[in-house]
BALUMPA-606063 format. One record per residue (C-alpha): x, y negated, z; residue in one letter. Coordinates in pm, 1 decimal. Example, Ala and Ser with C-alpha at 12.3 -4.5 7.8 and 13.67 -1.06 7.14 Angstrom:
# BALUMPA-606063
ATOM          x          y          z   residuo
ATOM     1230.0      450.0      780.0         a
ATOM     1367.0      106.0      714.0         s
//
This chain:
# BALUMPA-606063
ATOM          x          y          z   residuo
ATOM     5740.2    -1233.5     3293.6         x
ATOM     5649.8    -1169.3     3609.8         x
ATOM     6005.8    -1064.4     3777.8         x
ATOM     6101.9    -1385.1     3617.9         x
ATOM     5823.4    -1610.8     3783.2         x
ATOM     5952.7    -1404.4     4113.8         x
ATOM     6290.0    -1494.3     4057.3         x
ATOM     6203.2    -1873.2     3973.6         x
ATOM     5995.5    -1889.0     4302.2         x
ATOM     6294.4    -1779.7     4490.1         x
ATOM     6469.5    -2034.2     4385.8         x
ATOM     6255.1    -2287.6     4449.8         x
ATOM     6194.6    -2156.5     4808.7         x
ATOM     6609.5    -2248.1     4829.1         x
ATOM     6555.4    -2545.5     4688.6         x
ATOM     6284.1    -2707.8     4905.6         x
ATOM     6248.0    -2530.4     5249.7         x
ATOM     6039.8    -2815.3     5372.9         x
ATOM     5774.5    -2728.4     5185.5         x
ATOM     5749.0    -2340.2     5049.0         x
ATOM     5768.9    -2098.4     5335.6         x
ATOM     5931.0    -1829.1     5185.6         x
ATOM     5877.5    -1527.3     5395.9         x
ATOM     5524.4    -1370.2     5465.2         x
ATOM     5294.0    -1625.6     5642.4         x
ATOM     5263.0    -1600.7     6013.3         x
ATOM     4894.0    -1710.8     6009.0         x
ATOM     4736.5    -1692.6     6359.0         x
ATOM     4455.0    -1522.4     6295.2         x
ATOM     4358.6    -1558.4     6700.8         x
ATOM     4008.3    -1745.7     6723.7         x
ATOM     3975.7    -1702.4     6372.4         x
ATOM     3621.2    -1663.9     6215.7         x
ATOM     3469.6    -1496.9     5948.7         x
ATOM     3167.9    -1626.1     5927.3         x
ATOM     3344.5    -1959.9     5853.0         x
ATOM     3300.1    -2109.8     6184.6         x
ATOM     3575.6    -2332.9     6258.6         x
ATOM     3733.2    -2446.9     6587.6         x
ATOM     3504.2    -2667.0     6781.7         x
ATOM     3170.7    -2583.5     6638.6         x
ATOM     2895.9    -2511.5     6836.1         x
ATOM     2851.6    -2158.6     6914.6         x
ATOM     2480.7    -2155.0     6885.4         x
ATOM     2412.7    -2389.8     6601.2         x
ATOM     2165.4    -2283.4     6359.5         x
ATOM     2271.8    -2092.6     6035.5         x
ATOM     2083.4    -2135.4     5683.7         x
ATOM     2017.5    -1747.2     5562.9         x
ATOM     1887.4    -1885.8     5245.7         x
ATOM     2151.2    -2112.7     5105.7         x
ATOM     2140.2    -2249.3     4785.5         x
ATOM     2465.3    -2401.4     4609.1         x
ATOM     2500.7    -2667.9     4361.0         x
ATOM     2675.1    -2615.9     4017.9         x
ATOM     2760.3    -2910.6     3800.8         x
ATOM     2707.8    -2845.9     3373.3         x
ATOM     2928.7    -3005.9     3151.0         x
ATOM     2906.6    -3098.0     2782.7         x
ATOM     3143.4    -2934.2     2504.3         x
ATOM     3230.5    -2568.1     2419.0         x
ATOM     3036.9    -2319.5     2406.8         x
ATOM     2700.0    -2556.3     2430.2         x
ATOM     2560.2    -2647.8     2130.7         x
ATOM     2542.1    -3021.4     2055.5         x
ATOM     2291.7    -3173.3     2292.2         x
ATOM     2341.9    -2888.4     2537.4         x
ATOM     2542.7    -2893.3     2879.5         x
ATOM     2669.0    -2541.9     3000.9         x
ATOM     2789.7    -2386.8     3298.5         x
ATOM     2978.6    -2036.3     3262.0         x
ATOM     2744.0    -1762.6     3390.1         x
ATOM     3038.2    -1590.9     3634.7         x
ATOM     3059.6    -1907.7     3826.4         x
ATOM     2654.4    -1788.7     3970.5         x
ATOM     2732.9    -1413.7     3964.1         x
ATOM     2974.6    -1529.6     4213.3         x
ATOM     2824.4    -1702.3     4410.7         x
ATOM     2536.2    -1520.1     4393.2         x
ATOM     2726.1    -1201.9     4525.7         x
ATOM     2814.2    -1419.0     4828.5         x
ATOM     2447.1    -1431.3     4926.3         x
ATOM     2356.0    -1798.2     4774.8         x
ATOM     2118.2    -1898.5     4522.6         x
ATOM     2204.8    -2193.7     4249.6         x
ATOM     2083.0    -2481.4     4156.5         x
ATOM     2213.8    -2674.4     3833.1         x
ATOM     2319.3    -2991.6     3887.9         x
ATOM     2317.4    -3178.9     3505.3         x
ATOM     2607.9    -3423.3     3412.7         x
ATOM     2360.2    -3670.8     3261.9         x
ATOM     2151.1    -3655.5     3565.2         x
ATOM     2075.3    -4042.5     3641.2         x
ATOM     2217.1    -4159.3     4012.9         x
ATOM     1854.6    -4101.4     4143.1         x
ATOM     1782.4    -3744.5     4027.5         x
ATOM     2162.7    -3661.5     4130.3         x
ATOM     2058.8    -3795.0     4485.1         x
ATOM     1748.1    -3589.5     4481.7         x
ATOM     1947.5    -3216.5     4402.4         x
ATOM     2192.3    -3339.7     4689.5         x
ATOM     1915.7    -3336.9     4916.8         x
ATOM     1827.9    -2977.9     4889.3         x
ATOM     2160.4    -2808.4     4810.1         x
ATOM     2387.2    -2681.8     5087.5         x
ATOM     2722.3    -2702.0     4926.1         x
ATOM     2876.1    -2836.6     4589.8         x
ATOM     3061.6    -2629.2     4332.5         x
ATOM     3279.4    -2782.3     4083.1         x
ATOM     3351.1    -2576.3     3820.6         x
ATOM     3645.5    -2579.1     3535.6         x
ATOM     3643.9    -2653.3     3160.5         x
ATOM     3762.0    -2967.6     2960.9         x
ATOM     3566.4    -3250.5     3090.8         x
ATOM     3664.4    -3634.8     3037.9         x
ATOM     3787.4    -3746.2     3406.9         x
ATOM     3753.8    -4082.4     3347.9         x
ATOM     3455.2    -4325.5     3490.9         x
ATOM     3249.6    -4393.3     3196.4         x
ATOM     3187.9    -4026.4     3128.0         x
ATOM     2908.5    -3904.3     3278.1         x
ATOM     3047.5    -3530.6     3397.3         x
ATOM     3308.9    -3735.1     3609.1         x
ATOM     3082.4    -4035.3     3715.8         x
ATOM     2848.6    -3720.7     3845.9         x
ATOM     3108.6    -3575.7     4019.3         x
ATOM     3253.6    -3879.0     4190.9         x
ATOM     2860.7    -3978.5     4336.4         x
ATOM     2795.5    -3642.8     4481.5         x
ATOM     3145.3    -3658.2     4655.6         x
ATOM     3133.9    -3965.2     4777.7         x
ATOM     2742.4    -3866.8     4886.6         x
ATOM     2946.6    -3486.5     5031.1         x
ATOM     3147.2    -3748.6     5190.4         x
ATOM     2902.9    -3954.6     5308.5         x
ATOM     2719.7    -3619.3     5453.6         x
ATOM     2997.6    -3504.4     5678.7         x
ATOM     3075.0    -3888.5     5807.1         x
ATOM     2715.4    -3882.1     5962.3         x
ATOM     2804.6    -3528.8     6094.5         x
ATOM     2571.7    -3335.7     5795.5         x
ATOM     2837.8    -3054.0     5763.6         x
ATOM     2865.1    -3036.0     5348.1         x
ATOM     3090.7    -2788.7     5205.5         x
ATOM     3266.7    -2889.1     4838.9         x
ATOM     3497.1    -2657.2     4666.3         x
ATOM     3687.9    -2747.2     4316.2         x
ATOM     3815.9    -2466.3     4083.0         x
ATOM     4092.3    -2587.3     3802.3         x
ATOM     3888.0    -2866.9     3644.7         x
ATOM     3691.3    -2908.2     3971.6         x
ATOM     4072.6    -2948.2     4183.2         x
ATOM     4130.4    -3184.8     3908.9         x
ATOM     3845.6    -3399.7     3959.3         x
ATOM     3842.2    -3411.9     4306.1         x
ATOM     4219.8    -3543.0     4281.0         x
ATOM     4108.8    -3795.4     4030.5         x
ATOM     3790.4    -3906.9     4235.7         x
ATOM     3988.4    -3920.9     4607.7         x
ATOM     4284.6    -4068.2     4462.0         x
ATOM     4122.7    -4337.0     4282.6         x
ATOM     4415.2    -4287.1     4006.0         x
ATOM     4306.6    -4157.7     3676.3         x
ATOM     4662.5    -4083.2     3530.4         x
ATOM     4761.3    -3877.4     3847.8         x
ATOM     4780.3    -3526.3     3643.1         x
ATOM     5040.6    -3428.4     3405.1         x
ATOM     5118.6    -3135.0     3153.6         x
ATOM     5215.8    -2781.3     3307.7         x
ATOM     5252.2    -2471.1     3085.6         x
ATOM     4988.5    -2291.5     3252.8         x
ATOM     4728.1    -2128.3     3038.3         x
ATOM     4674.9    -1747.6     3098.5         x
ATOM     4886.2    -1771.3     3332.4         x
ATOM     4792.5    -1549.4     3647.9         x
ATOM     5079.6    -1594.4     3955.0         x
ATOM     5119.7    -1543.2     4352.1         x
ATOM     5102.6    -1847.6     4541.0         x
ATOM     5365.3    -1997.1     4723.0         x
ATOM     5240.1    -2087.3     5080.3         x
ATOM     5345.0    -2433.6     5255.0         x
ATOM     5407.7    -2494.1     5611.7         x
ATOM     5015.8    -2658.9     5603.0         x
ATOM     4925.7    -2330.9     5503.6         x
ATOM     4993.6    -2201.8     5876.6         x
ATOM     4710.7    -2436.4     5987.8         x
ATOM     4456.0    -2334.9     5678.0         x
ATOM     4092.1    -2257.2     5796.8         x
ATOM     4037.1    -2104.4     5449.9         x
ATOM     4362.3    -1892.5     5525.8         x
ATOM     4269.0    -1792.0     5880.8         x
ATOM     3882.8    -1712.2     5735.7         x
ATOM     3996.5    -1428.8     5473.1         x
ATOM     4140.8    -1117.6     5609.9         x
ATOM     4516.6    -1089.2     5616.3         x
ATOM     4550.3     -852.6     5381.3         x
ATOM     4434.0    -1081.7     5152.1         x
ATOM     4636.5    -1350.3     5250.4         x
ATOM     4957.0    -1157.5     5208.6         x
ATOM     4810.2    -1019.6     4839.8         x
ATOM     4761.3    -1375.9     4763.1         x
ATOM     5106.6    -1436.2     4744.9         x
ATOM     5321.7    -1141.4     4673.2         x
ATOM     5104.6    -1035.8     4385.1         x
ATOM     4944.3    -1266.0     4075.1         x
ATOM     4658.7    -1221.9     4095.4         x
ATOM     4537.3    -1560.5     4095.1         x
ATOM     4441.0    -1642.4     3789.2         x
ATOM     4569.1    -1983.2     3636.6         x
ATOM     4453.2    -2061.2     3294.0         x
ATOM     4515.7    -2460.5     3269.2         x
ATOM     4734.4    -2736.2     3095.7         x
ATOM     4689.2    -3022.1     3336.6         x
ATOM     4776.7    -3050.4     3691.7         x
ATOM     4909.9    -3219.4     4006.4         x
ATOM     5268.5    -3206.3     4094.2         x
ATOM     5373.5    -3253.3     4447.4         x
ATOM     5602.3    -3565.7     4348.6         x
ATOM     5197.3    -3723.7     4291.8         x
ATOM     5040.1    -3601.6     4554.6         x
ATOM     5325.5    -3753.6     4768.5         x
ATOM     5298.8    -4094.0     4592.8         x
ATOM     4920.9    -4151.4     4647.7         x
ATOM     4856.7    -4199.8     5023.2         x
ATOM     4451.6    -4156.4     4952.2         x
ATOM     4503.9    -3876.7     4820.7         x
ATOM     4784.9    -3693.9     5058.9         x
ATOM     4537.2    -3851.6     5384.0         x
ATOM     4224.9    -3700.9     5296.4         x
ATOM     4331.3    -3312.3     5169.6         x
ATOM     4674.1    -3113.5     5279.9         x
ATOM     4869.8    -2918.7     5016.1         x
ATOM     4793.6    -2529.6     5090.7         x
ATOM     5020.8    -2342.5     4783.2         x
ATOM     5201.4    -2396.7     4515.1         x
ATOM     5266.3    -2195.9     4150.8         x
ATOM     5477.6    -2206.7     3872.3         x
ATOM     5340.2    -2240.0     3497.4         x
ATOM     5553.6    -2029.4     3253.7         x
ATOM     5888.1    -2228.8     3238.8         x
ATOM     5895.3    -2231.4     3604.5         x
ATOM     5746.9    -2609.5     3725.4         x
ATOM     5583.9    -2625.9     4024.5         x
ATOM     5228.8    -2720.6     4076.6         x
ATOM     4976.9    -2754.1     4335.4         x
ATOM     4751.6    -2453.7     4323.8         x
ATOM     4541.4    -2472.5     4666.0         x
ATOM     4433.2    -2770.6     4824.6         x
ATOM     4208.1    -2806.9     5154.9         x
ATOM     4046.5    -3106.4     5313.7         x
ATOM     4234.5    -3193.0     5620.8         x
ATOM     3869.1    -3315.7     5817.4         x
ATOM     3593.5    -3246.9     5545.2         x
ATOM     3514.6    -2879.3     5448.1         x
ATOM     3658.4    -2914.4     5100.7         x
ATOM     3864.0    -2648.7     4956.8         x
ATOM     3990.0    -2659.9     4552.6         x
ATOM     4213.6    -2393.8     4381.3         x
ATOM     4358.4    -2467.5     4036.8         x
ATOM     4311.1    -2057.4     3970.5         x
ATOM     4029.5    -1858.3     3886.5         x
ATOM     3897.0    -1622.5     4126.6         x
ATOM     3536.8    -1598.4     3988.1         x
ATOM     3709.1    -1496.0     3633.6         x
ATOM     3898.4    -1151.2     3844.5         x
ATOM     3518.4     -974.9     3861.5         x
ATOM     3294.8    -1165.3     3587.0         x
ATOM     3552.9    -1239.0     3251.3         x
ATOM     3640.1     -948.1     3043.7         x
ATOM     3764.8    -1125.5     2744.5         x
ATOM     4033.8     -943.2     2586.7         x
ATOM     4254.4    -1294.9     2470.4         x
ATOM     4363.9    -1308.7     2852.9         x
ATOM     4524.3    -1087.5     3112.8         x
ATOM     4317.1    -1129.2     3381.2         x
ATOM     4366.5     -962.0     3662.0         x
ATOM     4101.5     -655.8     3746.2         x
ATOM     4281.0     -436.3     4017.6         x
ATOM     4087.6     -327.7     4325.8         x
ATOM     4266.3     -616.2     4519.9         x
ATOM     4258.5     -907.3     4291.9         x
ATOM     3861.4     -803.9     4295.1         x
ATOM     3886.6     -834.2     4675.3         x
ATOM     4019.8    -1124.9     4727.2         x
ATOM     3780.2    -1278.9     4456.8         x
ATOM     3477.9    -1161.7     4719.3         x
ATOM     3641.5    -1237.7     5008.1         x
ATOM     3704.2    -1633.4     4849.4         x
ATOM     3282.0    -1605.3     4727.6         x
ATOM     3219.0    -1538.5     5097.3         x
ATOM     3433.7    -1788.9     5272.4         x
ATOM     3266.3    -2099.7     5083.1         x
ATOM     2899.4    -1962.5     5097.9         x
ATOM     2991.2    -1886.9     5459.4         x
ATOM     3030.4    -2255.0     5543.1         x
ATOM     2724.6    -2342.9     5279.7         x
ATOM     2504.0    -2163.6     5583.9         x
ATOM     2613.3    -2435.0     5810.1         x
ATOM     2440.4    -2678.0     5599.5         x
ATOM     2027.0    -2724.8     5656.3         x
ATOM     1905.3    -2937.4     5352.2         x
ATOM     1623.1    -2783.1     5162.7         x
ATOM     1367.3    -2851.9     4932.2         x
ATOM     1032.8    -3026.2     5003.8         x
ATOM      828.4    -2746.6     4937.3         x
ATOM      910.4    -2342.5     4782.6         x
ATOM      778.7    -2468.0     4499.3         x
ATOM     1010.1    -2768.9     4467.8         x
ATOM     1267.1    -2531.7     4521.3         x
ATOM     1174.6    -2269.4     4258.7         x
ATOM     1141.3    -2504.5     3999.6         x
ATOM     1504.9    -2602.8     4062.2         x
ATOM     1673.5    -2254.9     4073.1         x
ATOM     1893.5    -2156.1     3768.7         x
ATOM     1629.2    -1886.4     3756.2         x
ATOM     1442.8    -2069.3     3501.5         x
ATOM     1694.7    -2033.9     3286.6         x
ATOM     1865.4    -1701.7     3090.5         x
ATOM     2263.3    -1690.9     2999.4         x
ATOM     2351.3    -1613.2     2664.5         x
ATOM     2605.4    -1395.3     2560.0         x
ATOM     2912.5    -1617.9     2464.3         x
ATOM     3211.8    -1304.3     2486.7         x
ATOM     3088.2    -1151.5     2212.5         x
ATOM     3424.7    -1035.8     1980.5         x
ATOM     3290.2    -1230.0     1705.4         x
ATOM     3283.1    -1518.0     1873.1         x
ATOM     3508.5    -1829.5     1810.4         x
ATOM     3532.5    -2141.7     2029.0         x
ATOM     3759.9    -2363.2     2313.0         x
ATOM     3597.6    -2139.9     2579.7         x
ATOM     3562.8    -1794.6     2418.7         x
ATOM     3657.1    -1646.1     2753.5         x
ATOM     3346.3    -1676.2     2912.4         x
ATOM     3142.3    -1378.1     2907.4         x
ATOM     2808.4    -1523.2     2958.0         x
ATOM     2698.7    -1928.0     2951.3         x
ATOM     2390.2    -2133.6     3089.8         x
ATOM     2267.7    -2416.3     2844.8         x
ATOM     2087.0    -2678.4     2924.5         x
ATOM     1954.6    -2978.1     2699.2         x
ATOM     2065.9    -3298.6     2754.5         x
ATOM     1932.5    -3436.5     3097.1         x
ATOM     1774.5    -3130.2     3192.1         x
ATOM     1494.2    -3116.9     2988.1         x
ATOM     1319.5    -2772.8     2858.8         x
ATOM     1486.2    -2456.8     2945.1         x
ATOM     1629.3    -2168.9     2809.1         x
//
């Protein structure tokens, strides 16, 4: 399956050299930082040591009716980054949402099966806190946002103002390399991971893609909001060999979104998927972890007080064991799950 992904990515390399580079990427790593410090920021600014990243729970599979989860390896890897979580609930009303933007220092957006339609409250959620991440970095409040498979999917849906913009791509368990662009040369997430990594990235699959939906370049071209505010990093092909946009980055706002799975390389273990678990897709996984909590330290919002702040840590609430072999559901992969009643109240 593989050789035959490899073959089909040749192919299309042939077939559009305007927008695959082919060959090894000649990144320039000069200036480069990895303390995600990009070009132009000021050498001395201050850095947050204690930053604290905000996950957004979403109804369905595995939470139990009235319940709101978010999958337990999404914290574990952020938390081995150096950051501390806060939950963010989809029911939230505008003013609490406001509130938890306040004191977190970057915005995750996880995947699962949400509704991305306005009306439903996981993807009115998501489109206030990025048009309040937006907002942020307008005023010069540097606020990171990154988007992983349903997250990239929202944040195409929410910037492009088009709610039909994704279509079907045979993509589930589907781990691939990813085929760079010539944007991909400019990349500050590129030129922030070592090169190593970089080159793994896309000679070996170990990205892991596990999704149905996605956006196709032909879209991305068509919608001028969309193609303005974030650059097209990679592409991958799903199992009969259509091509899909697997990395996008924001091409003046710190946002980064992958349609693949790097939290599932060091956190998943379910045996219904072939994730993969070498030494280097495990690398790259950390090396990803510490790029976005890298530019979360740029950001200074904090709580009122510690004890604001405790009271809002995921802390104060204990994952349950969802991987268990007995187990039968939409998201059975998930090893361990966070649930939270509906609008946040009591705790588990």
């Amino acid at each position: 399956m593989v050789a035959q992904r490899s073959a089909a990515a040749l192919l299309l390399c042939l077939a559009l050299p305007a927008v695959v580079l082919c060959a090894r990427p000649h990144l320039s790593l000069d200036g480069a930082s990895r303390d995600g410090q990009i070009s132009g920021a000021r050498p001395n600014a201050e850095v947050n040591l204690r930053p604290i990243i905000g996950i957004v729970s979403q109804p369905g599979s595995p939470a139990p009716d009235g319940h709101s989860y978010i999958a337990a390896s999404y914290v574990k890897w952020l938390e081995s980054a150096g950051a501390r979580v806060v939950p963010i609930f989809y029911d939230m009303t505008p003013a609490q949402i406001q509130e938890r933007f306040t004191i977190i220092n970057g915005l995750l957006l996880p995947g699962g099966g949400a509704i991305l339609a306005p009306g439903h409250k996981f993807y009115d959620t998501v489109r206030q806190l990025v048009d309040l991440a937006v907002e942020a970095n307008d005023n010069g409040d540097y606020f990171p946002v990154h988007g992983t498979c349903l997250g990239m999917e929202a944040l195409s849906v929410v910037l492009s103002g088009n709610y039909t913009i994704l279509s079907p791509f045979d993509a589930e368990d589907a781990a691939a390399p990813l085929l760079y662009t010539e944007e991909a040369a400019g990349s500050h997430l590129l030129k922030s991971l070592p090169p190593d990594v970089v080159t793994d990235l896309q000679n070996k699959a170990i990205a892991m893609e596990n999704h149905m939906m996605g956006l196709s370049m032909t879209a991305f071209k068509e919608n001028p909001q969309l193609s303005k505010f974030m650059k097209v990093i990679s592409l991958s092909l799903d199992k009969a060999g259509a091509a899909y946009i697997s990395t996008l980055e924001g091409r003046k706002y710190p946002f980064t979104a992958v349609q693949w799975h790097p939290e599932k390389n060091p956190f998943e273990w379910t045996p219904a998927l072939h994730i993969p678990h070498g030494t280097d897709a495990i690398r790259m996984s950390q090396e990803i972890a510490n790029y976005f909590v890298a530019e979360a330290r740029r950001n200074l919002h904090k709580a009122q007080s510690a004890n604001d702040e405790d009271n809002m840590l995921i802390y104060n609430w204990k994952p349950e064991f969802t991987g268990k072999r007995s187990y039968e559901g939409e998201e059975k992969d998930f090893e361990q799950a966070y649930f939270f009643e509906n609008a946040g109240h009591g705790r588990r």
